[in-house]
C-alpha positions as CSV (number, residue, x, y, z in Angstrom):
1,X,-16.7,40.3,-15.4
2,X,-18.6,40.7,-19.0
3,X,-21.1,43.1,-17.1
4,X,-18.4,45.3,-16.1
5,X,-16.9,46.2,-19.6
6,X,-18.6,47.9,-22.8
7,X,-18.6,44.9,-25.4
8,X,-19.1,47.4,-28.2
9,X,-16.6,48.0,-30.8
10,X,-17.7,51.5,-33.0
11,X,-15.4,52.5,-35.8
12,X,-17.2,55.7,-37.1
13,X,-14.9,56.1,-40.4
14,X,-16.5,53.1,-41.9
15,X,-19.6,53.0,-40.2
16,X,-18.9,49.7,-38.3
17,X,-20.8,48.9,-35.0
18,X,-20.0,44.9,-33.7
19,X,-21.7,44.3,-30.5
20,X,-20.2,41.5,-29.0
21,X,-22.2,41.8,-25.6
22,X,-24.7,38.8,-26.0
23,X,-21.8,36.4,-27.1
24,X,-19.3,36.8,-23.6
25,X,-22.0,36.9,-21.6
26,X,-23.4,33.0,-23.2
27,X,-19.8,32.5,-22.9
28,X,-19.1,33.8,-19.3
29,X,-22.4,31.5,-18.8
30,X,-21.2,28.0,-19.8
31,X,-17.9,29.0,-18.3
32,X,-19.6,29.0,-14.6
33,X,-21.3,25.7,-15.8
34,X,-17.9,24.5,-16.3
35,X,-16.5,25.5,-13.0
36,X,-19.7,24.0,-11.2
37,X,-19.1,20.8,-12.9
38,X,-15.6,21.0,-12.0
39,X,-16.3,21.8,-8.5
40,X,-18.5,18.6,-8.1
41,X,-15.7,15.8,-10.3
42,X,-12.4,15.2,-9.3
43,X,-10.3,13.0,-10.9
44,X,-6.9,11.6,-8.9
45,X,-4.2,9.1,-10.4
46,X,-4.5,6.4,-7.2
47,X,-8.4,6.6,-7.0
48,X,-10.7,4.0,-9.0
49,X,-7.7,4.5,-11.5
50,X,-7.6,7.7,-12.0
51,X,-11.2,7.7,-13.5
52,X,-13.6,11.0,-13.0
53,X,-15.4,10.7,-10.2
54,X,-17.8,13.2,-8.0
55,X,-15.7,14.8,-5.1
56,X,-15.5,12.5,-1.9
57,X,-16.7,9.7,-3.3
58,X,-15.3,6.7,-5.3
59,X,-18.6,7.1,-7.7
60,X,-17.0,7.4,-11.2
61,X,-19.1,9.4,-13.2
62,X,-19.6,6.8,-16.2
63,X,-21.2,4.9,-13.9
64,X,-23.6,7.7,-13.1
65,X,-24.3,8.4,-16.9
66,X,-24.7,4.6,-17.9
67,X,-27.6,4.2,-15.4
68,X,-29.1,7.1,-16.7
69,X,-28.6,6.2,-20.2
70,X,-30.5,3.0,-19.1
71,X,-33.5,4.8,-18.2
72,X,-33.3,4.5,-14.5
73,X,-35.0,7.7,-13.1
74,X,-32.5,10.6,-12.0
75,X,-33.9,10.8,-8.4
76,X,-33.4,7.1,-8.0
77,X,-29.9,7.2,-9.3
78,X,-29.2,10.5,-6.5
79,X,-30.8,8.2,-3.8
80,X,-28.8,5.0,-4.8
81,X,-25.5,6.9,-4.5
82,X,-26.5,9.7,-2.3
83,X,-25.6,12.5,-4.9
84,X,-26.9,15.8,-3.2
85,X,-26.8,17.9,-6.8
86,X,-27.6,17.4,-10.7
87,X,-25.0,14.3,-11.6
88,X,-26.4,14.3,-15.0
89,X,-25.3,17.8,-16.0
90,X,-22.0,17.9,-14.1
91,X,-21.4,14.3,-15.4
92,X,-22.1,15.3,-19.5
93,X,-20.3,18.7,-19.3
94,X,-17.3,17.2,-17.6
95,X,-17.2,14.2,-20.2
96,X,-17.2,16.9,-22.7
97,X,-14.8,19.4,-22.1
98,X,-12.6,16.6,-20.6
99,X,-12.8,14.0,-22.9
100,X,-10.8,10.5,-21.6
101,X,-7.4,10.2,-23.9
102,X,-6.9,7.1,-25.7
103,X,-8.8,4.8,-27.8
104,X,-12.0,3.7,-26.6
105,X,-12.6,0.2,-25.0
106,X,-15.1,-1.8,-26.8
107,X,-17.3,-3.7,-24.8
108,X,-17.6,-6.8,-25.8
109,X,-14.2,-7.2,-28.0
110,X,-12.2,-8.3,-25.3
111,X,-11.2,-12.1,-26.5
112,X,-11.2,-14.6,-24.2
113,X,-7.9,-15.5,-22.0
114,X,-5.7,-18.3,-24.3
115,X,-6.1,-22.0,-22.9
116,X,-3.2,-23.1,-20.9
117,X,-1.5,-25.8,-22.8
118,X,-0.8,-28.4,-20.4
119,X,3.1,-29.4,-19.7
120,X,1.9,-32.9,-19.0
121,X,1.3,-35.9,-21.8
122,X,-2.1,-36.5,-22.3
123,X,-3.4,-40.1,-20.7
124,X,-6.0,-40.7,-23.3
125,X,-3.7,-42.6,-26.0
């Protein structure tokens, strides 16, 4: 791990000292935030359409970050869906380092069905 190896780089002909020590060890850090978020999200083709969702459940994590981005209170969201751990940080660091593909679905934009012209001469003339 970073612990285990001497992050120092000395080259004494040109007097240059780099100590990259604090850097992998922030970045050994948000890598086990990561892999805890990862632990907590799966995400499989034939569930709720292959959307994220937290492990054993069919809770898609939008869902979990929309209510929160509502203002509901996070211990009422945990008790509505019985979530046992933080949704709200393994929900935002999975939406960011596995952002959904595509272009994004406006709500809203979605135009209404066409009316069904009807096969049958009108009556009214």
């Amino acid at each position: 791990m970073a612990k285990d190896i001497d992050w120092m780089i000395v080259d004494p002909r040109i007097g240059l000292q780099l100590d990259f020590t604090a850097i992998v060890s922030e970045a050994f850090a948000r890598a086990k935030v990561v892999d805890t978020a990862d632990e907590l999200i799966t995400k499989i083709d034939g569930v709720m359409g292959g959307k994220p969702c937290f492990k054993g459940t069919r809770l898609p994590i939008e869902t979990v970050l929309s209510s929160l981005e509502k203002g509901i209170p996070e211990d009422r969201v945990l008790d509505e869906y019985s979530l046992t751990s933080d949704p709200r940080t393994a929900a935002q660091v999975h939406a960011q380092v596995h952002p959904q593909r595509g272009r994004p679905v406006r709500l809203g934009s979605a135009k209404p069905p066409a009316q069904r012209r009807s096969s049958f001469p009108s009556t009214n003339a």
